[in-house]
N, CA, C and O atoms as a GROMACS GRO file, in nm:
protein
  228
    1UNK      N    1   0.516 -13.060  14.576
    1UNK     CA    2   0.549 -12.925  14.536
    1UNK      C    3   0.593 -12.922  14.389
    1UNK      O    4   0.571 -12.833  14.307
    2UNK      N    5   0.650 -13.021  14.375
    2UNK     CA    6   0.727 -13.036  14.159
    2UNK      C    7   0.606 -13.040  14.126
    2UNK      O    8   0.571 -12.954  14.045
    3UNK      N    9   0.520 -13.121  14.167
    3UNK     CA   10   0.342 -13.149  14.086
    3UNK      C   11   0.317 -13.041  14.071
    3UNK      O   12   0.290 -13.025  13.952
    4UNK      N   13   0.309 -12.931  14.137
    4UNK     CA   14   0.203 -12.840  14.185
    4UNK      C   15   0.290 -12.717  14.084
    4UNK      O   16   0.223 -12.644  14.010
    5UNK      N   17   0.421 -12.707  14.089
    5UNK     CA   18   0.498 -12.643  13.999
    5UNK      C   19   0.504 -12.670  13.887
    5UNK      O   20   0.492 -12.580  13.804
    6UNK      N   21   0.523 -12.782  13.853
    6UNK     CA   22   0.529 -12.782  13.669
    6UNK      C   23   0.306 -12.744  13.643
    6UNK      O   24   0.267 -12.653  13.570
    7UNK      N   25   0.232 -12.812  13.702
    7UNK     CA   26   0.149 -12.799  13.696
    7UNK      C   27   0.073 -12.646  13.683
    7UNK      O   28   0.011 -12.608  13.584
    8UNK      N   29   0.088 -12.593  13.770
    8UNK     CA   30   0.119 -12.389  13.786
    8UNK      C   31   0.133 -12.348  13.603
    8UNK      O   32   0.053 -12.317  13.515
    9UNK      N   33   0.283 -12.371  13.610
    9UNK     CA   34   0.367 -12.332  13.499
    9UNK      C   35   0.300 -12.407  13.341
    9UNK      O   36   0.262 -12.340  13.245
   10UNK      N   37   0.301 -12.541  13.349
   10UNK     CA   38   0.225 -12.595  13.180
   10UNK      C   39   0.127 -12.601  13.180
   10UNK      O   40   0.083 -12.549  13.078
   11UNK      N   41   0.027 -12.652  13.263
   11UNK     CA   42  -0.152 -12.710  13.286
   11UNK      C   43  -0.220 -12.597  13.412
   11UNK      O   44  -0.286 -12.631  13.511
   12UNK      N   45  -0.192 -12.496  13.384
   12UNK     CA   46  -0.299 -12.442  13.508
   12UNK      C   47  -0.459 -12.509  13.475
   12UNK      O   48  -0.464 -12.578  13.577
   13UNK      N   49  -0.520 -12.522  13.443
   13UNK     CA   50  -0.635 -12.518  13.396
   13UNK      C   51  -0.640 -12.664  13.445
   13UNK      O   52  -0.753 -12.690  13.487
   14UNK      N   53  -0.524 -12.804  13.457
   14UNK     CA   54  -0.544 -12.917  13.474
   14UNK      C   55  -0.552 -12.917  13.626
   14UNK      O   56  -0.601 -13.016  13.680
   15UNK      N   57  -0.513 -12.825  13.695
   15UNK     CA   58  -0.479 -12.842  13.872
   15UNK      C   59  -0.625 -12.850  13.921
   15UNK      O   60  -0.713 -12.809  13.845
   16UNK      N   61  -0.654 -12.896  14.036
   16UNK     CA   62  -0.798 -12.909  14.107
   16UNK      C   63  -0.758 -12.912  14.237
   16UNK      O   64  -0.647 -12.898  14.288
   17UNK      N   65  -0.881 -12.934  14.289
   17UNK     CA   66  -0.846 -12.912  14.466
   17UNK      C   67  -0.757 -13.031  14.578
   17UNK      O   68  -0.724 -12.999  14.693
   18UNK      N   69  -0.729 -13.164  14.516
   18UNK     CA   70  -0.661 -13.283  14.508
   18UNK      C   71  -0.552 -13.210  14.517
   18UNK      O   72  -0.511 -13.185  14.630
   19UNK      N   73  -0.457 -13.143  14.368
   19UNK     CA   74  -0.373 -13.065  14.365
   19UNK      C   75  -0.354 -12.984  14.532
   19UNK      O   76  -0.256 -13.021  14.596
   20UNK      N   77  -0.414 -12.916  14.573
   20UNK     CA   78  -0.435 -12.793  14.687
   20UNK      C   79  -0.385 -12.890  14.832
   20UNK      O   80  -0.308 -12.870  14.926
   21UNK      N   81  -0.469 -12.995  14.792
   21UNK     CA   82  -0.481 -13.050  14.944
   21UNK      C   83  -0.362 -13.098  14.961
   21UNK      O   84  -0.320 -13.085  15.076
   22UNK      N   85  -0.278 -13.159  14.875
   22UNK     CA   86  -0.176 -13.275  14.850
   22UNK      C   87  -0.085 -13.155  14.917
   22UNK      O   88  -0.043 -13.175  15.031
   23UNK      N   89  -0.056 -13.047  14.858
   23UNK     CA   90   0.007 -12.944  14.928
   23UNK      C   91  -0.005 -12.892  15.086
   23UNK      O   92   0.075 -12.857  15.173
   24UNK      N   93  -0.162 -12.908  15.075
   24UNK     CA   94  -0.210 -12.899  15.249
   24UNK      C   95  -0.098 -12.999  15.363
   24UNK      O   96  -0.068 -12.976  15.480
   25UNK      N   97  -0.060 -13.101  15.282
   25UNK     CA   98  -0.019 -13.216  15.394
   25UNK      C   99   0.084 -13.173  15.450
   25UNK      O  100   0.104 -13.230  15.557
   26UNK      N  101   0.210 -13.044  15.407
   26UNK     CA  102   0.336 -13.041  15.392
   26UNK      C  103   0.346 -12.867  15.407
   26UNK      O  104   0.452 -12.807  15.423
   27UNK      N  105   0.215 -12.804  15.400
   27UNK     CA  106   0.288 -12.643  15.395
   27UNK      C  107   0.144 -12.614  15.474
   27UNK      O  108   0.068 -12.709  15.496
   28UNK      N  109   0.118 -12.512  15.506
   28UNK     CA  110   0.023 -12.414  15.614
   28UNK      C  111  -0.012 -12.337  15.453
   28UNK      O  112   0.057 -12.337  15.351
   29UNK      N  113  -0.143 -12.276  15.477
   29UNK     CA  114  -0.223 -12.195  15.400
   29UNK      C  115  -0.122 -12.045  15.343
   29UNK      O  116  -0.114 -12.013  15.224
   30UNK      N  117  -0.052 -11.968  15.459
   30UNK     CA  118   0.055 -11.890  15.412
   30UNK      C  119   0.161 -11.987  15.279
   30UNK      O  120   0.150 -12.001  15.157
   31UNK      N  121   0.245 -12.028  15.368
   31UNK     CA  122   0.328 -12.100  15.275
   31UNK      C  123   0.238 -12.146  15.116
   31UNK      O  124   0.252 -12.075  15.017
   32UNK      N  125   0.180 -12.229  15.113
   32UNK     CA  126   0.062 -12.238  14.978
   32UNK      C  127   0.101 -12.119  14.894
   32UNK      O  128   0.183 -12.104  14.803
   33UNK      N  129   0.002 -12.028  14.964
   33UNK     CA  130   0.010 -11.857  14.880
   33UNK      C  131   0.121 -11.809  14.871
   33UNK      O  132   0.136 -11.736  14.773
   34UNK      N  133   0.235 -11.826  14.959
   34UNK     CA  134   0.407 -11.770  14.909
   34UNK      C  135   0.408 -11.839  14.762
   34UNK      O  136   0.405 -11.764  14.664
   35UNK      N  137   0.413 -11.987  14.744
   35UNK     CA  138   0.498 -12.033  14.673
   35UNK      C  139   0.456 -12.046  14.531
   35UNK      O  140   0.527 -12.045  14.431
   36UNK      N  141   0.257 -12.064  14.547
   36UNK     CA  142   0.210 -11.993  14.451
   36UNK      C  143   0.256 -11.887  14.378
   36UNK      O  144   0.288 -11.878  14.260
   37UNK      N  145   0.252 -11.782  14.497
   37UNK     CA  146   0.328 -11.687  14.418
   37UNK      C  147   0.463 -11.639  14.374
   37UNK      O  148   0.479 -11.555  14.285
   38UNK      N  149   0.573 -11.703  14.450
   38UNK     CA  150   0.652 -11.739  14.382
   38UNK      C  151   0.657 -11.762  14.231
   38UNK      O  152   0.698 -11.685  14.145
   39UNK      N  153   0.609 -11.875  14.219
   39UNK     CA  154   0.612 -11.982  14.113
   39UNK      C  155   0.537 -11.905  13.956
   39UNK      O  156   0.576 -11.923  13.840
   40UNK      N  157   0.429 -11.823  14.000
   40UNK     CA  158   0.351 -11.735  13.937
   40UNK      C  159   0.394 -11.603  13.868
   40UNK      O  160   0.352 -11.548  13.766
   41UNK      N  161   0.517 -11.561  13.978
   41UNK     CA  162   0.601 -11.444  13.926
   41UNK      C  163   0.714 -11.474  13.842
   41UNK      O  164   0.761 -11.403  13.754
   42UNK      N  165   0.755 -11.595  13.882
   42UNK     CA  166   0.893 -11.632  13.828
   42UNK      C  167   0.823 -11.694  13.648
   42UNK      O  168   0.899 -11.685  13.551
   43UNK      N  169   0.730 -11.730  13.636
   43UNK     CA  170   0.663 -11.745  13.504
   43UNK      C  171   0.657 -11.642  13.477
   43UNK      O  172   0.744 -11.608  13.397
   44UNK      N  173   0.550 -11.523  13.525
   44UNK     CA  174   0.522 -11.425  13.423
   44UNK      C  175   0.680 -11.334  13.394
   44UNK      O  176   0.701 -11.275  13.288
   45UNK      N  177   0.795 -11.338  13.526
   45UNK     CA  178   0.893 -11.270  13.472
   45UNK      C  179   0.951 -11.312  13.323
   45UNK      O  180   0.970 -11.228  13.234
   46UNK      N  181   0.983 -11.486  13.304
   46UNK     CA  182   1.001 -11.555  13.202
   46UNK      C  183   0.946 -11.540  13.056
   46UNK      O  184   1.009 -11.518  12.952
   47UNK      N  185   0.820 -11.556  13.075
   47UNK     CA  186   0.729 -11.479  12.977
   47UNK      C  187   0.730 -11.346  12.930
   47UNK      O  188   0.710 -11.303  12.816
   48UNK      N  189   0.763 -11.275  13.057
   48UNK     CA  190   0.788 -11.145  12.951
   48UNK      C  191   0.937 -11.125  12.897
   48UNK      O  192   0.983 -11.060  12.803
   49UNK      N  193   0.971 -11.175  12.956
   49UNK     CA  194   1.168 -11.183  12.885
   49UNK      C  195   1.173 -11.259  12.751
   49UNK      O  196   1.248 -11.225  12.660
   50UNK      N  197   1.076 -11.381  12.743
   50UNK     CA  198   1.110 -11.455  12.662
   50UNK      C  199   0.985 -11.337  12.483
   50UNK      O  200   0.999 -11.325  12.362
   51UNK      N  201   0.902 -11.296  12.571
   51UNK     CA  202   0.825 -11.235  12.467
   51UNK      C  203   0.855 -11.101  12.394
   51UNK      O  204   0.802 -11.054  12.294
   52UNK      N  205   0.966 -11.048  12.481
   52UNK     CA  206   1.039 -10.939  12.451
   52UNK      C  207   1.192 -10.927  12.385
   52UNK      O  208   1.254 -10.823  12.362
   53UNK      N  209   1.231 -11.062  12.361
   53UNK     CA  210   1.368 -11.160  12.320
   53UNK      C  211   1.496 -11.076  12.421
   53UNK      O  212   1.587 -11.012  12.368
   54UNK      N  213   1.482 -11.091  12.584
   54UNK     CA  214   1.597 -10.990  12.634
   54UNK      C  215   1.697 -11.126  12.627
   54UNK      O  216   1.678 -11.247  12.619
   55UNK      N  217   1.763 -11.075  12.632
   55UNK     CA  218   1.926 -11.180  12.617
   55UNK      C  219   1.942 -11.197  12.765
   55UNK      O  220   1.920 -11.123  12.861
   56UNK      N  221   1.999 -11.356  12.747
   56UNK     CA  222   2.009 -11.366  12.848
   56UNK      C  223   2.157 -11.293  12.898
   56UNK      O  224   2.240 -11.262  12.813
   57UNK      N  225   2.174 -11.277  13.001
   57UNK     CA  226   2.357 -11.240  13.051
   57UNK      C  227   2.403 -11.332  13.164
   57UNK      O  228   2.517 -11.323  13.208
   0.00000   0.00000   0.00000
């Protein structure tokens, strides 16, 4: 799941289906797509905070 997260977040473009399966061993096809998206929102929230300079509090 750290693989698959930093991976998401710095290298999308480096992940492949190896990536997918390795996840297969440990989560169900739902879970996968939660944490994906998780992981996907919690970036783009970051990104836009960080591209908009909000302070942190």
């Amino acid at each position: 799941m750290l693989r698959f997260t930093d991976l998401l977040t710095s290298y999308p473009g480096n992940m492949d289906q190896t990536d997918l399966d390795a996840l297969a061993e440990h989560f169900n096809e739902e879970q996968v797509i939660e944490l994906t998206m998780a992981i996907a929102t919690a970036n783009w929230t970051n990104r836009m905070n960080d591209g908009l300079q909000v302070p942190m509090t």
